[in-house]
N, C-alpha and C positions, 0 to 999 in steps of 0.2 A: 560188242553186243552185251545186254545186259542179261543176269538172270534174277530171279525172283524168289525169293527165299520166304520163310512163315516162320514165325518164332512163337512165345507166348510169355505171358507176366501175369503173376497172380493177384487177383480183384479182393477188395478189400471185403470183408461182412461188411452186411449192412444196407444202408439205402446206397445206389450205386454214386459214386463219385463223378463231380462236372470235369474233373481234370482227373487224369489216369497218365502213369507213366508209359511211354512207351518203351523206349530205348535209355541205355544208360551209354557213355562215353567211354571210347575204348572197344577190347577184346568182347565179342560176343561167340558163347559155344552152345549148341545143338549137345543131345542127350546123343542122339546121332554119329558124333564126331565133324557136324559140318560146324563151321568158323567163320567169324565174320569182321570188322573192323567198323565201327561208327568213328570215323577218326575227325568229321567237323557237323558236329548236331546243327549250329545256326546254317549251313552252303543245304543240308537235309532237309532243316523244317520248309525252308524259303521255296527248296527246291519243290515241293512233296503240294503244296499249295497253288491251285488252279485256279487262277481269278473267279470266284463267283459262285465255283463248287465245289459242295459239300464232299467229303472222303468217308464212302460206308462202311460202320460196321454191321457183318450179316452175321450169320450163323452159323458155325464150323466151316467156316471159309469156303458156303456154297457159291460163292461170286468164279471163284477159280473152278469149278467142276460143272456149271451150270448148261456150257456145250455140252457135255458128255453123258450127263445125266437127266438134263432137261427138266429140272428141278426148277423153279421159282430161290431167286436170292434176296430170299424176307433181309430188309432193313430191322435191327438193331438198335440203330444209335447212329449216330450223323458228325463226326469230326469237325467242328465249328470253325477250328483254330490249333494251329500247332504253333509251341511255344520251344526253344532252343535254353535248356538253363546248365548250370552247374553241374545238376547229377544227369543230365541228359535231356531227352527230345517228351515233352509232354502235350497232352492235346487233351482239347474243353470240348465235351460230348452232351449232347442232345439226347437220350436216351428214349427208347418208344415206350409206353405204357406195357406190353408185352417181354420188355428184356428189362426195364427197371423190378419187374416182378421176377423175373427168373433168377437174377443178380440177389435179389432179396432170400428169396427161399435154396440159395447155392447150387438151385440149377443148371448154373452156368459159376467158374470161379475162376477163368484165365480171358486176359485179351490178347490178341495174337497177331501183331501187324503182320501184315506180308509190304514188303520192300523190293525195291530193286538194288542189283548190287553189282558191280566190275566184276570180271573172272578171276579179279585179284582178293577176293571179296570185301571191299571197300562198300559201304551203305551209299548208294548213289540218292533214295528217294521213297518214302514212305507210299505206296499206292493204297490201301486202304489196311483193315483190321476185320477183326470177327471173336466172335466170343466162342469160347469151346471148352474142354474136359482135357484133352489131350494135348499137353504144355512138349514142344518142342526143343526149350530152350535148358542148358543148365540154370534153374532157380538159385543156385545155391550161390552165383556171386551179381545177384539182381537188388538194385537200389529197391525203395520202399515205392508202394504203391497205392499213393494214398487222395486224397484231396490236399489239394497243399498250394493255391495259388494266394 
């Protein structure tokens, strides 16, 4: 069975980026002490890609609490395309007029896939992203997060 995990990566200043990193290749660790393994980004990106539809991102990952809360999960930005490279798993974003502003004024300065993962915690598959404040992930051994295609 799978479970699903939330990380974050920090957004660059500026006008928001069409490509944003998600993942890097290898070791992933939580501020937490939770762990993870990206051990094949290209079997990820392929996997994570649903013929025909887009992967949202919303806003503090109200997509995940949306039963419980009954909250509306406002679109963000819309996952075009996910790309498997060298320093890891990156994806070309759609950004809405309302979260390209937010990104602008540092609003908002982390993207935070949520993924599915083995109990072994292997990265089985990127389910979507959200923008948020509260970075789950160790920043400290994160590739760059930049526009870079």
């Amino acid at each position: 069975m799978d479970e699903t995990a939330l990380c974050s990566v920090l957004l660059p200043a500026g006008d928001p980026p069409e490509w944003i990193q998600l993942m890097t290749p290898g070791a992933l660790a939580a501020n937490d002490g939770r762990k993870w393994t990206l051990a094949d980004p290209a079997a990820v990106a392929l996997a994570s890609q649903p013929a025909g539809v887009d992967l949202v991102i919303d806003y503090e990952h109200q997509t995940e609490f949306t039963a419980k809360n009954g909250q509306k999960a406002i679109a963000g930005g819309w996952i075009k395309e996910l790309q498997a490279r060298a320093d890891g798993i990156w994806a070309r974003v759609d950004w809405t007029s309302a979260a390209a502003q937010h990104i602008r004024a540092r609003e908002y300065r982390y993207i935070s896939p949520t993924f599915a993962h083995a109990k072994d915690g292997t990265v089985l598959r990127i389910l979507r992203a959200a923008l948020t404040n509260s970075p789950a992930l160790n920043l400290g051994n994160r590739g760059r997060n930049t526009d870079n295609n």
